[in-house]
C-alpha positions in Angstrom: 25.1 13.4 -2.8 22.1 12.8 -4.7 19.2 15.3 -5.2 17.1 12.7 -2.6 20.3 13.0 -0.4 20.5 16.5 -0.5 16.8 17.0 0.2 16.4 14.4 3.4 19.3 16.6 4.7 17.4 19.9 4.9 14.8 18.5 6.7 17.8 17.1 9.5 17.4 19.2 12.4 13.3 18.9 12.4 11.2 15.9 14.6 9.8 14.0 12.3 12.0 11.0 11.3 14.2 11.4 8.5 13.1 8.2 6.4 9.7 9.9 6.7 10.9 12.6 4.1 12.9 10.0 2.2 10.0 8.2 1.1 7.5 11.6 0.7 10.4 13.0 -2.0 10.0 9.3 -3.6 6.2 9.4 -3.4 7.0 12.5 -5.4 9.0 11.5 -7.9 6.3 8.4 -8.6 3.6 11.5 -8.8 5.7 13.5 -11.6 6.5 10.5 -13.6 2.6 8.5 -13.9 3.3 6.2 -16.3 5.7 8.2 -18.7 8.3 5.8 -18.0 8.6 2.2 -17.6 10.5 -1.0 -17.8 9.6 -4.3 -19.7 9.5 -7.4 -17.7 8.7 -9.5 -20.8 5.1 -10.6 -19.7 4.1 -6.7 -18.6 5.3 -3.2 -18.3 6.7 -2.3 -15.0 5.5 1.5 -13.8 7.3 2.8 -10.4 3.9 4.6 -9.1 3.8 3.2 -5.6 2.3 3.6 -2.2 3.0 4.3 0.8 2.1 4.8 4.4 3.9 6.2 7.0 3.0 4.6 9.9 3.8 6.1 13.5 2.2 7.1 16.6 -0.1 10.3 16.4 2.2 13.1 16.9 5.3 11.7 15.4 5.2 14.6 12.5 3.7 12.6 9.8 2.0 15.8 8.4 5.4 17.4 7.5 7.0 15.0 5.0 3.5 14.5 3.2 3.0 18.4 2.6 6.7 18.5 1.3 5.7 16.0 -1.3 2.3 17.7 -1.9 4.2 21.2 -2.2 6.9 19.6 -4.9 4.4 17.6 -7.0 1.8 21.3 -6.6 5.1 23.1 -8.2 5.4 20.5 -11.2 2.0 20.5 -12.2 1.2 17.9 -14.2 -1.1 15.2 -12.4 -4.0 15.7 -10.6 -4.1 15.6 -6.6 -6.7 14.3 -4.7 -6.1 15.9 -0.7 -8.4 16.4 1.8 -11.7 14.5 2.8 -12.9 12.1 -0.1 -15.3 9.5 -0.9 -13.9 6.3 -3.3 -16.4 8.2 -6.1 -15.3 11.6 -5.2 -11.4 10.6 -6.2 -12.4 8.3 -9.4 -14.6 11.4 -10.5 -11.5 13.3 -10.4 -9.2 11.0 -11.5 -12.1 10.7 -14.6 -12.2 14.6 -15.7 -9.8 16.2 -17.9 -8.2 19.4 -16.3 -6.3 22.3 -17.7 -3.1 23.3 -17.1 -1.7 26.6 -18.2 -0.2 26.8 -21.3 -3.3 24.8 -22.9 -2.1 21.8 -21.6 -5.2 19.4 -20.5 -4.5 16.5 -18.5 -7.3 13.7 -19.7 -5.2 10.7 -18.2 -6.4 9.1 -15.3 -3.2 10.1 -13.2 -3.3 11.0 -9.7 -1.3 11.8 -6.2 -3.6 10.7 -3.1 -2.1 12.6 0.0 -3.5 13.0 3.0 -1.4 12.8 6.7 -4.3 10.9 8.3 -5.5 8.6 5.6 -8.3 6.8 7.6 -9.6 10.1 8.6 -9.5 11.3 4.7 -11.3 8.4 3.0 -14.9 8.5 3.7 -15.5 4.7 5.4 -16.5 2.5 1.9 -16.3 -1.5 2.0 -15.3 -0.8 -1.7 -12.2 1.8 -1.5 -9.4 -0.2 -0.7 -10.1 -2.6 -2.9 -10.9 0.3 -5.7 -7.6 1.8 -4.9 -5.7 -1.8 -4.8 -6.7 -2.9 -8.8 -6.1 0.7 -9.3 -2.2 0.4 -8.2 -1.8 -2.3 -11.0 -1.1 -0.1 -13.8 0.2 -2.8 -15.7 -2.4 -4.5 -16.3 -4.9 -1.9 -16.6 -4.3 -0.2 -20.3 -7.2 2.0 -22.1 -10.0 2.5 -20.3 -10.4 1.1 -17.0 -14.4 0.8 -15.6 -15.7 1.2 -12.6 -19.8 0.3 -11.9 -20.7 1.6 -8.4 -24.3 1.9 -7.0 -24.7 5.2 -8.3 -22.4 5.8 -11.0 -20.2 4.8 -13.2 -16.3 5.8 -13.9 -14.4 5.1 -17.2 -10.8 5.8 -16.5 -8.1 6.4 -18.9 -5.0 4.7 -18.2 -5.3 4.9 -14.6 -1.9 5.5 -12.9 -1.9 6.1 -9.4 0.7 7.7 -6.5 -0.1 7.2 -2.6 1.3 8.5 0.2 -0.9 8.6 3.8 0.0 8.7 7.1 -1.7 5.8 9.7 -1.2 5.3 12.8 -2.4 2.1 15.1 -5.7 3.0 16.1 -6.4 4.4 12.4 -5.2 1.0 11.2 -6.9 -0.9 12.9 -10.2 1.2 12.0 -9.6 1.5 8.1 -8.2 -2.3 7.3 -10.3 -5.2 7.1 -8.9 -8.9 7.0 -9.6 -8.5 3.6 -7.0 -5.5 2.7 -4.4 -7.1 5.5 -4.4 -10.6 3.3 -6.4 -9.5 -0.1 -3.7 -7.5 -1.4 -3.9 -3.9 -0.5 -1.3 -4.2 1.9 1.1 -6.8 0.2 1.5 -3.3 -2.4 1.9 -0.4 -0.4 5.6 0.3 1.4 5.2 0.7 4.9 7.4 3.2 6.5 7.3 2.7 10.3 9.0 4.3 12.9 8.9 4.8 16.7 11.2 8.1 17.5 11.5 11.4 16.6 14.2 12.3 15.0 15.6 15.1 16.9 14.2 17.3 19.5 13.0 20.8 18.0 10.3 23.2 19.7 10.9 25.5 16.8 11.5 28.2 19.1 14.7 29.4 17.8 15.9 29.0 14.8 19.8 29.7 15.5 19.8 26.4 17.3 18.4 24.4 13.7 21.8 25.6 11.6 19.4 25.1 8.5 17.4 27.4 6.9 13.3 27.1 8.6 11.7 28.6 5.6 13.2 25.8 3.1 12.7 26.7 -0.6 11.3 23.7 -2.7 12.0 25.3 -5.9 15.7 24.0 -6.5 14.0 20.2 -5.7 11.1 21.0 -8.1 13.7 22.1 -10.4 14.6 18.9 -11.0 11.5 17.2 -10.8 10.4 19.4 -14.0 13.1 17.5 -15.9 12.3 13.9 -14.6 8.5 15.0 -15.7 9.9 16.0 -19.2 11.4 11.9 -19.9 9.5 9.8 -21.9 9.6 6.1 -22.7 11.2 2.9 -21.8 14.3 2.1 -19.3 17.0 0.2 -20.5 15.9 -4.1 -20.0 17.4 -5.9 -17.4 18.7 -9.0 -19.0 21.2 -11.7 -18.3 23.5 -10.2 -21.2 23.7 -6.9 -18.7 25.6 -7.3 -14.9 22.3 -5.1 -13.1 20.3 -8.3 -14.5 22.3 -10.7 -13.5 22.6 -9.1 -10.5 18.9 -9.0 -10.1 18.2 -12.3 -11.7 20.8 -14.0 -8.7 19.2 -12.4 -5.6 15.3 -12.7 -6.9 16.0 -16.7 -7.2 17.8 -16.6 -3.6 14.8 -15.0 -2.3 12.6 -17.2 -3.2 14.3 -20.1 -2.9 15.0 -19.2 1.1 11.4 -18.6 1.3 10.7 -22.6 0.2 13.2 -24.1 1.9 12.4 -22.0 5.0 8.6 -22.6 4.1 8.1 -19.0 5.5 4.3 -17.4 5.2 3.3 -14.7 4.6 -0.9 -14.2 4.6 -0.1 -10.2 3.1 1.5 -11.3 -0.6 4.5 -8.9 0.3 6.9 -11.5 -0.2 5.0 -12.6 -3.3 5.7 -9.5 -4.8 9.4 -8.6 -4.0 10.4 -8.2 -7.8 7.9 -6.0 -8.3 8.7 -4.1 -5.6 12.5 -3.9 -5.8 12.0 -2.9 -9.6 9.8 0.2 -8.3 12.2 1.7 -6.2 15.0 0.6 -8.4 13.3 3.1 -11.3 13.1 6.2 -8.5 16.3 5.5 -7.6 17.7 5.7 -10.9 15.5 8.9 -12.1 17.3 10.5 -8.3 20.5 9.7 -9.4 20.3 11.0 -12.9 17.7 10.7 -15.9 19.2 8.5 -18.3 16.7 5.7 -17.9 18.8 2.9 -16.8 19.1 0.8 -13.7 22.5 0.3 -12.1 23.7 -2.3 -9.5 24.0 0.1 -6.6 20.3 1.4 -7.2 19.4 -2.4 -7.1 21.7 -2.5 -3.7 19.8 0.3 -1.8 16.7 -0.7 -3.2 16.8 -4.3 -1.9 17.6 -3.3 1.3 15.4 -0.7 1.8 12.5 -3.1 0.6 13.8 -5.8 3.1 13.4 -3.3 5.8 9.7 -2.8 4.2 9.2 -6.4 5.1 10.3 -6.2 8.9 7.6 -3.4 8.6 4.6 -5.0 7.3 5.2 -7.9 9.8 5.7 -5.4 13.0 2.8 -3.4 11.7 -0.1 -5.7 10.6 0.8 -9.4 12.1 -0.6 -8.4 15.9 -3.1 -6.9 14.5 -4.4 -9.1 12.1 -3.9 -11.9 13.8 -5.4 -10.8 17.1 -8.7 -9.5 14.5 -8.8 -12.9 13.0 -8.7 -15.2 16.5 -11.3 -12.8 17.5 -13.6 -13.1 14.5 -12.4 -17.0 14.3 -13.4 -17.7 18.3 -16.8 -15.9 17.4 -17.8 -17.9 14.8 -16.7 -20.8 16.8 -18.7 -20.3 19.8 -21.9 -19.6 17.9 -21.7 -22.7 16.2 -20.8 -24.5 19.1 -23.9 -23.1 21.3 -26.4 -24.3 18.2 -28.7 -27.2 18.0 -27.9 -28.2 15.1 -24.5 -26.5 15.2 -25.0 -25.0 11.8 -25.5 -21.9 10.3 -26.0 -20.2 6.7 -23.9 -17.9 4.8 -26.3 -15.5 4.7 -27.7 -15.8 8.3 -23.7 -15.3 9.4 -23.2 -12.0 7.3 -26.7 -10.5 8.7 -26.0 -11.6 12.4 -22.3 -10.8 12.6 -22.0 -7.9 10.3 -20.6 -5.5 12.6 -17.6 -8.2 13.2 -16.4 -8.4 9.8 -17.8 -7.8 6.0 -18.9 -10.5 3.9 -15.5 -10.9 2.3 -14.2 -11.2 5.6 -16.1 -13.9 6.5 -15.8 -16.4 3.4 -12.1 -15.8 4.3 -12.9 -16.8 7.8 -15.0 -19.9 7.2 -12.8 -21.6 4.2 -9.9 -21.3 7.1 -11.9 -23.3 9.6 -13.3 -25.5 7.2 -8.9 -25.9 5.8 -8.7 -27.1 9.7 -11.2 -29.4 10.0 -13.7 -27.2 12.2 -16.5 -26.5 9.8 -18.1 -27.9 7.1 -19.6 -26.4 3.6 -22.8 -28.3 2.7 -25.9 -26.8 0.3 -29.0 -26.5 1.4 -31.2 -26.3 -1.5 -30.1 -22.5 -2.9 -28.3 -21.9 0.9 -24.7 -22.1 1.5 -24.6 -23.7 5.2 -21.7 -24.3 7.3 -21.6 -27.3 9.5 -19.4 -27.6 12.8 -19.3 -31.8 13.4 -20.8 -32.8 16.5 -17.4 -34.4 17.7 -15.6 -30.9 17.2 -18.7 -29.1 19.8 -18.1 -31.8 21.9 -14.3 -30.9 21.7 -14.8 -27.5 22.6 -17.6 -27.9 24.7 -14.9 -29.6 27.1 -12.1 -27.2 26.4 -14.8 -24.4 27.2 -15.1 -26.5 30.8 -11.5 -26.9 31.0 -11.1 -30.4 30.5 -8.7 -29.7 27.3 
């Protein structure tokens, strides 16, 4: 039994479901460690901060899990937490000012848990968070001082290292994430936890029915997290000379060569970053089982399979959703250029008529798929970017629109 192990099993008899807490004590273990440790992968340095979203129905007990990672990272106390209601500037203004810890020690690193159990309704509605917090995530290649320009400040950021864990549910989702963050990237990094079912029944009315302890001390689990906090410096390589590398090396060129033969897509970039992925939980895996800074084969096991599992998540949790968005936004555009004259319209005429549809990003998105599929057209106009539906393609939907097609 392992000190995640033992910790998933206090929480056993209580609602919310048990992979819930797993990934919270991870999300943890990623606050503690900020970029303390790492792993070279020859063209960058690997750092396991990570995020991640529990994802669930509104009542599921998301809350619970998140304020058990919150209390353990609290207890530690050595990276800043941004909780509660925040703008995009609020948190880099945190992230950007040294605090003191006692004992004289000042954190002036750029490190930082974000935890919040509904994260739509804890980041103040910004076209520019997400995609702040997505180039934030890349702490490999963001060394020194990372800058920030926004309309009414600026943010210089010392080695920005950053540790996410939300809670979402569909509604949320659909709410906080543009097209832009379901195929841009922000989603393709974060680990989505999703579940449907409690995982036990518990009105928390008597507590000799729970055979646990209800008042559950974090302290022991903190303990430990103290010592992971204390390590400094590089894990062991994987290479071919070592078995874990090998290991790794043989299932990474599997992967990817099932994903060409089969041709599979994937619009999020999760699959496009299954290394990266499987190295992160790898690292918390190892640091769980014991802190001597190496990788073994079984953390490589459990960590490929729970990040396959990750990918049955994305798909269940943003395809229908994203899809259904894009049709949407795509029939839209469709129908407007159909209805025109001239069956055209400019870039910046579509962003000022349809900007409660999608953002700007959105839309180039939108229009460079339709022009991929022969629907639209991108001609210049002088300093105007115009697109152009061909007369034979309004003629095409004029008749599917009478349902001659």
């Amino acid at each position: 039994m392992t000190w995640l192990d033992d910790l998933v099993n206090e929480h056993k008899a209580f609602e919310a479901p048990l992979n819930f807490w797993r990934w919270a004590a991870l999300s943890a273990v990623s606050a503690v460690v900020k970029d303390n440790l790492w792993i070279s992968r020859i063209q960058f340095l690997q750092y396991p901060n990570i995020f991640v979203l529990l994802y669930a129905d509104s009542g599921l007990k998301k809350g619970g899990p998140i304020f058990m990672a919150k209390q353990l990272v609290t207890k530690v106390n050595n990276t800043k937490i941004v909780s509660g209601r925040s703008s995009i500037q609020g948190i880099l203004k945190k992230l950007g000012t040294a605090e003191s810890r006692p004992g004289g020690v000042v954190i002036n690193k750029a490190t930082g848990f974000i935890c919040a159990s509904e994260l739509s309704s804890a980041l103040v509605k910004d076209e520019a968070a997400l995609d702040i917090l997505t180039d934030l995530f890349d702490r490999s290649w963001n060394p020194g001082n990372y800058e920030s320009l926004l309309k009414q400040e600026s943010f210089n950021l010392k080695d920005p290292t950053i540790t996410m864990l939300g809670g979402i549910n569909e509604a949320h989702a659909e709410a906080l994430f543009a097209t832009k963050d379901l195929h841009g990237g922000f989603i393709g990094r974060s680990f989505i936890i999703h579940e449907s079912k409690r995982n036990a029944i518990n009105s928390l009315v008597s507590e000799t029915d729970l055979e646990i302890d209800t008042q559950i001390d974090y302290t022991k689990y903190s303990d430990y997290l103290q010592t992971i906090a204390l390590l400094r410096g590089p894990f062991k390589p994987l290479t071919k000379q070592t078995i874990s590398g090998r290991f790794f090396d043989d299932w990474y060129n599997d992967l990817v060569k099932n994903i060409e033969k089969k041709e599979i897509k994937d619009p999020t970039g999760t699959l496009n970053r299954a290394s990266e992925s499987v190295i992160k939980i790898s690292m918390l895996l190892s640091l769980i089982r014991e802190p001597n800074l190496e990788i073994g084969i079984k953390d490589l096991e459990i960590a490929i399979k729970m990040y396959e599992s990750l990918v049955g998540n994305m798909r269940k949790t943003t395809s229908a959703q994203g899809e259904a968005r894009w049709m949407r936004q795509k029939a839209e555009i469709m129908n407007e250029l159909r209805t025109r004259d001239n069956h055209m319209i400019s870039r910046i005429q579509l962003n000022k008529n349809f900007w409660t549809s999608a953002n700007s990003q959105d839309w180039d998105l939108i229009m460079e798929s339709l022009r991929d599929g022969g629907w639209v057209t991108f001609e210049m106009v002088g300093p105007n970017l115009m697109y152009v539906m061909p007369e034979e393609r309004a003629i095409e939907l004029n008749e599917r629109m009478k349902g001659k097609n």
